[in-house]
Biopython code that builds the backbone (N, CA, C, O; Angstrom):
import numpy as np
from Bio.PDB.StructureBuilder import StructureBuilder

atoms = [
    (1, "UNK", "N", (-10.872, -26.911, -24.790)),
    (1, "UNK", "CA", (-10.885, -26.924, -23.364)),
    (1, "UNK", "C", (-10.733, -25.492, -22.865)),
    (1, "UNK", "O", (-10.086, -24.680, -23.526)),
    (2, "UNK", "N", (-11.221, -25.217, -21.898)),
    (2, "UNK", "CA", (-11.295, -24.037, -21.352)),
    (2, "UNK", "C", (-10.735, -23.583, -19.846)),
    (2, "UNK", "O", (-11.410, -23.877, -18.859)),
    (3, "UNK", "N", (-9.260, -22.731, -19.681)),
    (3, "UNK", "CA", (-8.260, -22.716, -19.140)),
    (3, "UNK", "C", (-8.468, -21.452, -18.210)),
    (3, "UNK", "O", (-8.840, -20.463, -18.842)),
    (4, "UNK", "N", (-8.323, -21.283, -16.974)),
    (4, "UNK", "CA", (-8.675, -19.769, -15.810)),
    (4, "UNK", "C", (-7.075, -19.801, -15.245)),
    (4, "UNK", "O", (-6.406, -20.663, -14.674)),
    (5, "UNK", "N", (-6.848, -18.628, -15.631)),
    (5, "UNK", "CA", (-5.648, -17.731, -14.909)),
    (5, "UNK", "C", (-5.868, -17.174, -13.717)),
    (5, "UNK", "O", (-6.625, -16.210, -13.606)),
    (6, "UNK", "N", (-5.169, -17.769, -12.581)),
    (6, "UNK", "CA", (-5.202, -17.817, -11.823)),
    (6, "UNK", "C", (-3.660, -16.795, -11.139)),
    (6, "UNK", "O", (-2.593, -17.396, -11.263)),
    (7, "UNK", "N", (-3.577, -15.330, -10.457)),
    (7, "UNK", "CA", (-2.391, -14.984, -10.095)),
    (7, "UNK", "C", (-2.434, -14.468, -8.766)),
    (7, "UNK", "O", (-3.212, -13.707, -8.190)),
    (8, "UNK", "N", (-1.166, -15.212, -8.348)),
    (8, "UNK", "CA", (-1.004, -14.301, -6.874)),
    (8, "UNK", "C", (-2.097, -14.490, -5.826)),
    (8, "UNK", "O", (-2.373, -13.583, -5.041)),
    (9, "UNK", "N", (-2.627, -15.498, -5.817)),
    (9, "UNK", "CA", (-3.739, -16.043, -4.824)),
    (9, "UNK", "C", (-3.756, -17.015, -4.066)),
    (9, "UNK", "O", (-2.736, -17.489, -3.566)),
    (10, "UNK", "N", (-5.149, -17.532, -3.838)),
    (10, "UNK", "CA", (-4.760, -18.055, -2.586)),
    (10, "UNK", "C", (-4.531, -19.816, -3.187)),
    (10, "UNK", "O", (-5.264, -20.255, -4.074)),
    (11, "UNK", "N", (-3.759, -20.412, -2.742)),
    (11, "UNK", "CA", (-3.977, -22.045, -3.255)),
    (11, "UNK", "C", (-5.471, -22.574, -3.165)),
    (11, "UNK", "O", (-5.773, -23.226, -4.165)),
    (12, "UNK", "N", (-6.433, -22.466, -2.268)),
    (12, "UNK", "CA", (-7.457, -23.180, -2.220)),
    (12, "UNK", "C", (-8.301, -22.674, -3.142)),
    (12, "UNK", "O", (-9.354, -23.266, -3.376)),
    (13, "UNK", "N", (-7.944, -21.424, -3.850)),
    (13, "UNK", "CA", (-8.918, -20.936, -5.074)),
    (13, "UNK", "C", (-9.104, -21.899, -6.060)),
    (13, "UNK", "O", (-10.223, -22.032, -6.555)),
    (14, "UNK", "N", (-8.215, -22.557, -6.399)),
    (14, "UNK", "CA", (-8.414, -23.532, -7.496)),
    (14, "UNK", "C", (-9.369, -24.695, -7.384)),
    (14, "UNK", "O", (-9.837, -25.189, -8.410)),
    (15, "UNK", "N", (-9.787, -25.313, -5.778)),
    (15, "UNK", "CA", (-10.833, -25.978, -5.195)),
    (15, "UNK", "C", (-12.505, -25.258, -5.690)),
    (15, "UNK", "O", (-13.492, -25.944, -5.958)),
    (16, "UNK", "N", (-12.452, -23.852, -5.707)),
    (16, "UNK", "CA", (-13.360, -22.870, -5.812)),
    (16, "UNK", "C", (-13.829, -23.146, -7.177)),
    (16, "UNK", "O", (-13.016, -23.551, -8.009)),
    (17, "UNK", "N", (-15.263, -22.935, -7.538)),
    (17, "UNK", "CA", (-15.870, -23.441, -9.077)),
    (17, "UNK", "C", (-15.541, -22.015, -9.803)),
    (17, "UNK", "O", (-15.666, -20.952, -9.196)),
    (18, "UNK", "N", (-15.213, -22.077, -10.830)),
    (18, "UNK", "CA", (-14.795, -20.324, -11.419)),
    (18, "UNK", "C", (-15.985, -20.337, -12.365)),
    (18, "UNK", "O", (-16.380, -21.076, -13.267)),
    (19, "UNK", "N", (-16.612, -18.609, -11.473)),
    (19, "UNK", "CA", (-17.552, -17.861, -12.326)),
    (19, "UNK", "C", (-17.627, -17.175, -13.013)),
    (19, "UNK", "O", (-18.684, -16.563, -13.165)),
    (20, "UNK", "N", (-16.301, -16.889, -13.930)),
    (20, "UNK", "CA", (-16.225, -16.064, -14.671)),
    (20, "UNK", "C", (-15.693, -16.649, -16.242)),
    (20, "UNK", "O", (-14.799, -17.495, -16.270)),
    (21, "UNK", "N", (-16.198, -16.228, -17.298)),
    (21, "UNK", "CA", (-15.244, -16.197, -18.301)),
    (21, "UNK", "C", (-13.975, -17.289, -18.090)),
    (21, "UNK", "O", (-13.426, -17.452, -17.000)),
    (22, "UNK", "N", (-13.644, -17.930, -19.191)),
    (22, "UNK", "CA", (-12.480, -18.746, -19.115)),
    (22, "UNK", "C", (-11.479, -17.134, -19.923)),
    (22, "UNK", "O", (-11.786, -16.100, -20.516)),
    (23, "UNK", "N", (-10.154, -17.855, -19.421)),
    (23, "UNK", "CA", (-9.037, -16.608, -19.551)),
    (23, "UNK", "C", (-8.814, -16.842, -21.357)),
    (23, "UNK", "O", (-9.006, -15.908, -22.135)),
    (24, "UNK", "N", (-8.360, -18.321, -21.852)),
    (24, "UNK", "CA", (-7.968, -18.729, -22.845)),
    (24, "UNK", "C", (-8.788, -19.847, -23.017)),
    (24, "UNK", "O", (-9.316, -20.169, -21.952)),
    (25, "UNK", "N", (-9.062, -20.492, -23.874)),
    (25, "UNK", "CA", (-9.158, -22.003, -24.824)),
    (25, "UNK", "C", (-8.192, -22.430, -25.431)),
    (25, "UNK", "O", (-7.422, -21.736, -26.094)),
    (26, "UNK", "N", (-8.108, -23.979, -25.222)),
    (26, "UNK", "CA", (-7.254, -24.121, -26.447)),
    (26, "UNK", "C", (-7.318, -25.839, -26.537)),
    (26, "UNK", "O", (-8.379, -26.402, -26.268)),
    (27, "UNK", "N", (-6.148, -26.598, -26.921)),
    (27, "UNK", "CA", (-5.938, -28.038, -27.106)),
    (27, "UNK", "C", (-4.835, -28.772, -26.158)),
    (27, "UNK", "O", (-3.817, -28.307, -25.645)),
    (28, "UNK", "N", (-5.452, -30.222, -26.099)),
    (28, "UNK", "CA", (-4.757, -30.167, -25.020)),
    (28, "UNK", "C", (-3.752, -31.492, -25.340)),
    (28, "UNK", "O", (-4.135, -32.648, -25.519)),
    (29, "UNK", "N", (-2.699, -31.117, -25.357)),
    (29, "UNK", "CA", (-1.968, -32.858, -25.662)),
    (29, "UNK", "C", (-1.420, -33.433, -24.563)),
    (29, "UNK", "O", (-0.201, -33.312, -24.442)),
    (30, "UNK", "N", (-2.184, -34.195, -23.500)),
    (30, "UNK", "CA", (-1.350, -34.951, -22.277)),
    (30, "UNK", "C", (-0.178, -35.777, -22.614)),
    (30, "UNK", "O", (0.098, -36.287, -23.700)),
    (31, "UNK", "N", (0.496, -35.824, -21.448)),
    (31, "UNK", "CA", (1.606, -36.999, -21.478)),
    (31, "UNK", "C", (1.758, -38.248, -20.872)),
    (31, "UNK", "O", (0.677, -38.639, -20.431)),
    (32, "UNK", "N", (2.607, -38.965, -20.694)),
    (32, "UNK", "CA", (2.316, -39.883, -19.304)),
    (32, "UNK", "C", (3.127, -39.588, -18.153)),
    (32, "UNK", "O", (3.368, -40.323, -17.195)),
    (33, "UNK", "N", (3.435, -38.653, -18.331)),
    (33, "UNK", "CA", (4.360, -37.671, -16.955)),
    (33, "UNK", "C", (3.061, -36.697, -16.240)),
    (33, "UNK", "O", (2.979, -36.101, -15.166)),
    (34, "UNK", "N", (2.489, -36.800, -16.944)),
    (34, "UNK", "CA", (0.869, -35.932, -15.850)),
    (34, "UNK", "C", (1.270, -34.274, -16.929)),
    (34, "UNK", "O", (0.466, -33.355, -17.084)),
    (35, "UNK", "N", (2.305, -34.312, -17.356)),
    (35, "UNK", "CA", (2.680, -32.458, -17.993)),
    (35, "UNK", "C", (1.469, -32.249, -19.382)),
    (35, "UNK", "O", (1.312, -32.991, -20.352)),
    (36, "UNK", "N", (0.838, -31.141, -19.078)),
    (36, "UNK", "CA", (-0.066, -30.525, -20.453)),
    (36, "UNK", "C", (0.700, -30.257, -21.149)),
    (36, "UNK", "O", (1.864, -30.117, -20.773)),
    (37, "UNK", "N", (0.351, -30.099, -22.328)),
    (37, "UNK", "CA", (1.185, -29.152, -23.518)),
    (37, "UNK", "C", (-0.479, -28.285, -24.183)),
    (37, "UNK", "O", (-1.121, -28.674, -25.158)),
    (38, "UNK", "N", (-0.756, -27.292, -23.450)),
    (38, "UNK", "CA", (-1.652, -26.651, -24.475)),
    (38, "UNK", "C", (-1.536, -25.552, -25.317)),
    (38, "UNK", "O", (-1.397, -24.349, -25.100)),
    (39, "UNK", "N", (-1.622, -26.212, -26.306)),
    (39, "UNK", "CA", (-1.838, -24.916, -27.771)),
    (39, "UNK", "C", (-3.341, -24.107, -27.192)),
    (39, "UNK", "O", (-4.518, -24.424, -27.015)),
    (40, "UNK", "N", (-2.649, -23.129, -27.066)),
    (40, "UNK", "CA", (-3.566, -21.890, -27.130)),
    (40, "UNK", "C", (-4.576, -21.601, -28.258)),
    (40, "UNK", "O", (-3.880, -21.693, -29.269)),
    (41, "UNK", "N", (-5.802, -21.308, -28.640)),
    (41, "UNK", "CA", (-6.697, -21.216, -30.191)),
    (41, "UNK", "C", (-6.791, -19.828, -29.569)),
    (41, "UNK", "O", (-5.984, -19.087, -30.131)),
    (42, "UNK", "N", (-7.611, -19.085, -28.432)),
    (42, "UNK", "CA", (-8.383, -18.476, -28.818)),
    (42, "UNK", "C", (-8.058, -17.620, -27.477)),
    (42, "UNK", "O", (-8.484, -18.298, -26.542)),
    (43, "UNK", "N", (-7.433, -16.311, -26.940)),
    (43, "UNK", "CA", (-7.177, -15.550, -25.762)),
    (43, "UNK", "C", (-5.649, -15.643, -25.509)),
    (43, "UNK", "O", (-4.949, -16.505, -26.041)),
    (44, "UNK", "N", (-5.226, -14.792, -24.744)),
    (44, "UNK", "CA", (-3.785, -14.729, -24.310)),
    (44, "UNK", "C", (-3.511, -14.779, -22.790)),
    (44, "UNK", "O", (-4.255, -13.995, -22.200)),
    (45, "UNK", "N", (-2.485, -15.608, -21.787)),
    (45, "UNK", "CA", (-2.512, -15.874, -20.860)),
    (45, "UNK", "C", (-1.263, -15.340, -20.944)),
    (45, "UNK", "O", (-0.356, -15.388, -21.775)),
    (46, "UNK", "N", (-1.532, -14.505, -19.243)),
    (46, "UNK", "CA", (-0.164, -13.710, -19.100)),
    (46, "UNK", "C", (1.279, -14.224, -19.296)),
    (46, "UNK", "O", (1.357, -15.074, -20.183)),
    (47, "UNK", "N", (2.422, -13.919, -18.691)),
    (47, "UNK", "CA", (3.628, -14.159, -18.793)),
    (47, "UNK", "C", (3.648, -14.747, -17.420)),
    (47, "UNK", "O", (4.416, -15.690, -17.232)),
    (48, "UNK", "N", (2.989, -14.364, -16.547)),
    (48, "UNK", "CA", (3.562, -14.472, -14.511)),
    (48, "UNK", "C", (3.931, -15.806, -14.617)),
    (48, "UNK", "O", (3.147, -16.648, -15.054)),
    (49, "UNK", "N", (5.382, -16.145, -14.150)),
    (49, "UNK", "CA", (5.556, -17.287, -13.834)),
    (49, "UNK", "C", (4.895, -17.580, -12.224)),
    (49, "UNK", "O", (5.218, -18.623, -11.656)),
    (50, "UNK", "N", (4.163, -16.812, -11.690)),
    (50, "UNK", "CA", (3.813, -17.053, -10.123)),
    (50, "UNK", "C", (2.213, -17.602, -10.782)),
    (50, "UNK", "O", (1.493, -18.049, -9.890)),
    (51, "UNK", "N", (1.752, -17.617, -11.812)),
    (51, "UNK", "CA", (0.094, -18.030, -12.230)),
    (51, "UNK", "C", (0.093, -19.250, -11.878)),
    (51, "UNK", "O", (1.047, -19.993, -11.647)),
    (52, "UNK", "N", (-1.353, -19.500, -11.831)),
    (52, "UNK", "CA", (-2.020, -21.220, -11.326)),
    (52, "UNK", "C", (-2.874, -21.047, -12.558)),
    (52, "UNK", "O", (-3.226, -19.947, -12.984)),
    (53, "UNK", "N", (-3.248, -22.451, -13.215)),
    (53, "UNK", "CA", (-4.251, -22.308, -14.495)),
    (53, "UNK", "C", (-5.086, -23.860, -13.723)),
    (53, "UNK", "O", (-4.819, -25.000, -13.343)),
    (54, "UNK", "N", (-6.136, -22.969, -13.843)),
    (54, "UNK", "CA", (-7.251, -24.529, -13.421)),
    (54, "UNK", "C", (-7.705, -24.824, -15.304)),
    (54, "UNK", "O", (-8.229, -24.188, -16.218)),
    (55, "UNK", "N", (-7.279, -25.790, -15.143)),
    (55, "UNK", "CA", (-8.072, -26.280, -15.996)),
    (55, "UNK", "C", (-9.174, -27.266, -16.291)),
    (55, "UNK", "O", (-9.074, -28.460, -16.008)),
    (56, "UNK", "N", (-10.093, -26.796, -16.796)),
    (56, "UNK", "CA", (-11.665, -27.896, -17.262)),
    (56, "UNK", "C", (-11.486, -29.186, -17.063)),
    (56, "UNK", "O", (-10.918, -30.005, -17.786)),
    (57, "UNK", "N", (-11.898, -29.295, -16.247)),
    (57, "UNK", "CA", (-11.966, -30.917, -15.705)),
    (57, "UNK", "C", (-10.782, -31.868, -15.653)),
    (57, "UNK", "O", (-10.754, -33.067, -15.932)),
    (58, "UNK", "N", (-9.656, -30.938, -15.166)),
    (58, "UNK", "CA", (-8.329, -31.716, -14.960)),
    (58, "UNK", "C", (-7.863, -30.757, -13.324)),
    (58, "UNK", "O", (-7.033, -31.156, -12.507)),
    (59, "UNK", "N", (-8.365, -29.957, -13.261)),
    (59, "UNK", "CA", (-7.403, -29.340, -12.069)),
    (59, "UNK", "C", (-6.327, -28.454, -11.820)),
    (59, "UNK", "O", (-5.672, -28.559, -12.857)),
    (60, "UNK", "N", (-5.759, -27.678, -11.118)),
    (60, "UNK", "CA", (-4.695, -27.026, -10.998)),
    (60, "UNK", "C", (-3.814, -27.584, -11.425)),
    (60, "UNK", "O", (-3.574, -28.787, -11.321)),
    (61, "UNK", "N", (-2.921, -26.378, -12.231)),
    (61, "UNK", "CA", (-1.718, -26.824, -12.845)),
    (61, "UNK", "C", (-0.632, -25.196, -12.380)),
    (61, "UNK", "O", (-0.786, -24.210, -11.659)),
    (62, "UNK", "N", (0.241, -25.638, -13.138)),
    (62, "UNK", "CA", (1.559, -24.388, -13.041)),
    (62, "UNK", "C", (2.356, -24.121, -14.173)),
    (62, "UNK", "O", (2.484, -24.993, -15.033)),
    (63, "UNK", "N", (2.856, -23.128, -14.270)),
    (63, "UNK", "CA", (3.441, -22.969, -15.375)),
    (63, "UNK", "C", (4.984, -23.935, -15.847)),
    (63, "UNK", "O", (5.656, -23.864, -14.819)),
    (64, "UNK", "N", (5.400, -24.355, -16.375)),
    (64, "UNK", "CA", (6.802, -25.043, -16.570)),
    (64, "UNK", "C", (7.350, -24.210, -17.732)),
    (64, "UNK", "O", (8.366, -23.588, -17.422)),
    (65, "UNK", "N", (6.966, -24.056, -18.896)),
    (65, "UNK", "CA", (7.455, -23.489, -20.111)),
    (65, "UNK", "C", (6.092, -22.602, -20.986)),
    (65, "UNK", "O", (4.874, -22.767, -21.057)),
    (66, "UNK", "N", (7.072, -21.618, -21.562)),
    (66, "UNK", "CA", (5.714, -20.842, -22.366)),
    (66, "UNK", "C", (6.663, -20.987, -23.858)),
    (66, "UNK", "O", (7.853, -20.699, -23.729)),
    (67, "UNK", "N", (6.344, -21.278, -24.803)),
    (67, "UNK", "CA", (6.481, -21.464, -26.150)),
    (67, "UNK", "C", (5.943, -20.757, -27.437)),
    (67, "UNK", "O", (4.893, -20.975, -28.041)),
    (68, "UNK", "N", (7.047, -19.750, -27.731)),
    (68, "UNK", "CA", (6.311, -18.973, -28.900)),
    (68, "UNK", "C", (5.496, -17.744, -28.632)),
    (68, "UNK", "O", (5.763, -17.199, -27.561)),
    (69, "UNK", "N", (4.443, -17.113, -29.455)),
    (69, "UNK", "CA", (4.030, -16.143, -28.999)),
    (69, "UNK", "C", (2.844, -16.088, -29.263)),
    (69, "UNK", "O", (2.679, -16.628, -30.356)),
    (70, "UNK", "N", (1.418, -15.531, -28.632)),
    (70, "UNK", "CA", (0.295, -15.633, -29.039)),
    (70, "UNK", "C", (-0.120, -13.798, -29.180)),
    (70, "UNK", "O", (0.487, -12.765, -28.898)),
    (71, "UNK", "N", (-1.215, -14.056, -29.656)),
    (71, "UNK", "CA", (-1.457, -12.336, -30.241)),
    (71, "UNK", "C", (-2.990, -12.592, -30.982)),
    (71, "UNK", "O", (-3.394, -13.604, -31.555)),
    (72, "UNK", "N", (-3.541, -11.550, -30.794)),
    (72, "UNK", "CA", (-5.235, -11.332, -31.586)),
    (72, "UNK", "C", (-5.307, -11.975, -33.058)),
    (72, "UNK", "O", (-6.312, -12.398, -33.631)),
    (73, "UNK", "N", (-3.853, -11.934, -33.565)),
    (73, "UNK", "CA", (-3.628, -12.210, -35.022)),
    (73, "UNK", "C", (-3.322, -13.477, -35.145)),
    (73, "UNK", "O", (-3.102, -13.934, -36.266)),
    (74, "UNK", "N", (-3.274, -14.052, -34.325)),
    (74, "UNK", "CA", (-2.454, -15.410, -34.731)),
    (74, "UNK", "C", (-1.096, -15.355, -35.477)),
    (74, "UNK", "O", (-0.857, -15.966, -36.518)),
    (75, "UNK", "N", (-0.203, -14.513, -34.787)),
    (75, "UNK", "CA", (1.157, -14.307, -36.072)),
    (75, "UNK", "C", (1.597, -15.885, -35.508)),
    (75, "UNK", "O", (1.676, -16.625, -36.488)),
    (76, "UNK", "N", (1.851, -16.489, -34.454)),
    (76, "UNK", "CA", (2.396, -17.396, -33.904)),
    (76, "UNK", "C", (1.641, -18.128, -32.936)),
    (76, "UNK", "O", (0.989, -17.588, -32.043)),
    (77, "UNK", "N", (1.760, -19.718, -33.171)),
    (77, "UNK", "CA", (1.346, -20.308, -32.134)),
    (77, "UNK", "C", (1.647, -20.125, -30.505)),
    (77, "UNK", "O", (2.844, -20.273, -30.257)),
    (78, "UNK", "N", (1.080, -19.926, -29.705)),
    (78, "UNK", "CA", (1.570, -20.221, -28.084)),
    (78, "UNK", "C", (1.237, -21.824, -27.955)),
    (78, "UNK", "O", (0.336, -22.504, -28.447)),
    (79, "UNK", "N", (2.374, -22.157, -27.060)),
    (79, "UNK", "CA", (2.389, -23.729, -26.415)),
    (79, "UNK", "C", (2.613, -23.616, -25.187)),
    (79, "UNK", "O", (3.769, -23.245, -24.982)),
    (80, "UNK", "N", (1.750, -23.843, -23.866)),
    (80, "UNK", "CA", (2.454, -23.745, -22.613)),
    (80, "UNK", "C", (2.164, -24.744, -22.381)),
    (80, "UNK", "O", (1.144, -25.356, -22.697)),
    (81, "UNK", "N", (3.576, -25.236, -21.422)),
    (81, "UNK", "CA", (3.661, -26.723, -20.317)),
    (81, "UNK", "C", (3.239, -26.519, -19.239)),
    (81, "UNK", "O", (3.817, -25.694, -18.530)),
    (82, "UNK", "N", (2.459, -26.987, -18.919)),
    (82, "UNK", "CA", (2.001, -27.123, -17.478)),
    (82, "UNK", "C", (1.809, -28.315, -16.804)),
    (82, "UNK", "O", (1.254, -29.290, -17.309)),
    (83, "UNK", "N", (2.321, -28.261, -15.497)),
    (83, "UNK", "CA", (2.541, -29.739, -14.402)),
    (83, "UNK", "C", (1.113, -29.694, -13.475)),
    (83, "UNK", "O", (0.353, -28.745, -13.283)),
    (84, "UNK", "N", (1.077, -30.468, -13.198)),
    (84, "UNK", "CA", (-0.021, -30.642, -11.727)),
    (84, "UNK", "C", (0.775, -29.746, -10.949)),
    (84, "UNK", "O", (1.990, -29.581, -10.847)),
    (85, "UNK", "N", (-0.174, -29.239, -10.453)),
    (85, "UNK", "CA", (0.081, -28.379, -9.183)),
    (85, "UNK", "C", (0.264, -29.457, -7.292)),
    (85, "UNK", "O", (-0.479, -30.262, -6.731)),
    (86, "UNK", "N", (1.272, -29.012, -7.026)),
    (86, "UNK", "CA", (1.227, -29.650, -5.666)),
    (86, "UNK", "C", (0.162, -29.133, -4.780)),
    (86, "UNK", "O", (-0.076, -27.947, -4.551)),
    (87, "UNK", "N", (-0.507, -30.269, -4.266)),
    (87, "UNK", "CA", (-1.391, -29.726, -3.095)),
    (87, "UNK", "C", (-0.492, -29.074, -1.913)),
    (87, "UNK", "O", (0.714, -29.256, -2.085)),
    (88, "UNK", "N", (-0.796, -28.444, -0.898)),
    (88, "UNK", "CA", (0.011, -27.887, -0.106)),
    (88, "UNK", "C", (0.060, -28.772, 1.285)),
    (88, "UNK", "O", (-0.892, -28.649, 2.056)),
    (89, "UNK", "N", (0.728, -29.322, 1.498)),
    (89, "UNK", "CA", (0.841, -30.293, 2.578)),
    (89, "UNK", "C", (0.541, -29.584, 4.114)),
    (89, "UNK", "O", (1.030, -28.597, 4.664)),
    (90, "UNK", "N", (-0.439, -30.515, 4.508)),
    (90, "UNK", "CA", (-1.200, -30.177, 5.693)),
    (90, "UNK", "C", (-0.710, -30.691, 6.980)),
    (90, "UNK", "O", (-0.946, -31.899, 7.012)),
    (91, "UNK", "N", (0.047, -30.173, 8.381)),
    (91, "UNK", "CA", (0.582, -30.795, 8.982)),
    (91, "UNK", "C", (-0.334, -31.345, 9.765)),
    (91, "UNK", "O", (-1.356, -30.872, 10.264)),
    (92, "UNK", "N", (0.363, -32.867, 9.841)),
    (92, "UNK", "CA", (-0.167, -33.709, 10.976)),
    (92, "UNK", "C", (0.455, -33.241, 12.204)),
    (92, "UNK", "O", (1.528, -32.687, 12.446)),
    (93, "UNK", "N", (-0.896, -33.769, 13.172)),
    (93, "UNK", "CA", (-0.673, -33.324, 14.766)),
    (93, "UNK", "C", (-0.092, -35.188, 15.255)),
    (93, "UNK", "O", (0.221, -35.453, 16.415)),
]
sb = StructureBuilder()
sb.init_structure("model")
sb.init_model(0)
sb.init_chain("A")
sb.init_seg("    ")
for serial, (resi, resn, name, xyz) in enumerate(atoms, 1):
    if name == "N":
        sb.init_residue(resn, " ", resi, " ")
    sb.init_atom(name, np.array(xyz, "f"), 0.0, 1.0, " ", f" {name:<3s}", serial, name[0])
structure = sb.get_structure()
């Protein structure tokens, strides 16, 4: 699956189709709490706990936990948790 790092922007970016390069790939183990757990294979996704990660045909997510360490070498697996992202609540008139 193929994962876009998303930092310091705007919320409706993640609505936006991304034309660039995916940031990372990797695997994806869902839960029944809606939380990802993806093992990272192939790229490194920053540290920012402020990042949004759209992911391939699931949607905005957020960071919850980063696990381990990733690197060009593969010395160590990375595992990050990620939740659904809250939409941003729109006030009614």
């Amino acid at each position: 699956m193929k994962v876009w790092q998303l930092t310091g922007g705007d919320p409706q970016a993640a609505n936006a189709p991304v034309e660039r390069p995916p940031d990372f790939t990797g695997t994806c183990r869902p839960t029944g709490s809606g939380v990802l757990h993806v093992e990272v294979l192939s790229g490194v996704p920053t540290g920012d706990p402020s990042a949004m990660f759209v992911v391939e045909g699931r949607g905005a997510y957020e960071l919850l936990r980063r696990e381990g360490s990733g690197s060009a070498w593969g010395m160590r697996r990375l595992v990050l948790t990620l939740r659904p992202r809250s939409s941003p609540s729109i006030p009614q008139d």
